[in-house]
C-alpha positions in Angstrom: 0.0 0.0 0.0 1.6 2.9 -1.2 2.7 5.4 2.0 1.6 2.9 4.6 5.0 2.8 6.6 4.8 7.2 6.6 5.7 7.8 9.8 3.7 9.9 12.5 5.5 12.5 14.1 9.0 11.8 15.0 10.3 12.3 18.8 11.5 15.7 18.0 8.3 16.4 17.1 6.3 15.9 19.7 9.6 17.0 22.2 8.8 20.4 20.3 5.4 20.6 20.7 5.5 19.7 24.6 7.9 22.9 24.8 4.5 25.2 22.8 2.2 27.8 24.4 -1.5 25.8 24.0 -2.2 27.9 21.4 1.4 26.8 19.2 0.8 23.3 20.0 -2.4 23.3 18.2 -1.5 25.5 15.5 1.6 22.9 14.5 -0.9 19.8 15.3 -3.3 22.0 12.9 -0.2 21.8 9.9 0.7 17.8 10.6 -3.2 17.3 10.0 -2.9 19.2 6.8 0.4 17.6 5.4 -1.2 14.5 5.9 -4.8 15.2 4.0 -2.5 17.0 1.2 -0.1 13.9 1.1 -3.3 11.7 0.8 -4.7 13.6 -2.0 -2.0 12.4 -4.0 -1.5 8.9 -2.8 -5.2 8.2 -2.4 -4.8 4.5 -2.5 -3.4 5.1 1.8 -5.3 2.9 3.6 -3.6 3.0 6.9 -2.9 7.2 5.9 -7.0 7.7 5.6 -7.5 6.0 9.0 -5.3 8.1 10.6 -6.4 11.2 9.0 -10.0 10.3 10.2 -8.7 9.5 13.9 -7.3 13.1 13.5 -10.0 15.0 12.7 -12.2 12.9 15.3 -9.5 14.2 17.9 -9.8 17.4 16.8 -13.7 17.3 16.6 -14.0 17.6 13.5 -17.1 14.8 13.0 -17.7 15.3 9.3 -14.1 15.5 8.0 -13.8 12.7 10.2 -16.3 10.5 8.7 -15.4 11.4 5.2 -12.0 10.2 6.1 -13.3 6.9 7.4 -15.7 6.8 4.6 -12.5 6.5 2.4 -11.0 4.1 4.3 -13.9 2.2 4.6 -14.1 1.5 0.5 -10.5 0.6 0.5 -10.9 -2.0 2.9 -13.4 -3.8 0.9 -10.2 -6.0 -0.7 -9.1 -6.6 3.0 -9.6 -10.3 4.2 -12.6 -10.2 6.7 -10.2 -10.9 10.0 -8.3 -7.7 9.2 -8.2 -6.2 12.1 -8.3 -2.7 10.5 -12.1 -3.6 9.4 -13.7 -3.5 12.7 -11.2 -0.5 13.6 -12.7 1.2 10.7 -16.5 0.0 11.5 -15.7 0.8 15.2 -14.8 4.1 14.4 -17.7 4.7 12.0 -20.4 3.6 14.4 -18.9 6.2 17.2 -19.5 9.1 14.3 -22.7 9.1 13.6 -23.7 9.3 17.7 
């Protein structure tokens, strides 16, 4: 699956973003959320990229961005054998959203 070993943020980042004002720390959350959807928009194939993105945006309580994200990832795991365990995260996470 193409970008499925991306990394999260690295040590350094999250050793800078313990050092930030509230405020900082959610602006630079804020821009790792974006560099993700942007890097998904051109490798939209992500499987493993769309479920993060969609626990993202649930963190940051954003429902519908959320769901559409999930929605994604929900289509792409159609090909998935049925005891992936990604299936019921996706489902798990689906069912939460529309609460």
């Amino acid at each position: 699956m193409a970008g499925s070993d991306t990394p999260g943020p690295t040590a350094g980042d999250v050793a800078a973003a313990a050092g930030m004002s509230e405020q900082d720390r959610a602006v630079f959350i804020r821009s790792m959320v974006e560099r993700l959807a942007e890097r998904l928009r051109d490798e939209p194939d992500d499987l493993d990229g769309w479920m993060r993105l969609g626990n993202a945006y649930r963190v940051l309580g954003e429902v519908a961005k959320a769901r559409e994200a999930y929605l994604t990832a929900n289509r792409l795991a159609e090909t998935l054998p049925p005891d992936d365990a990604r299936l019921q995260e996706i489902r798990q996470a689906m069912t939460e959203l529309r609460g």
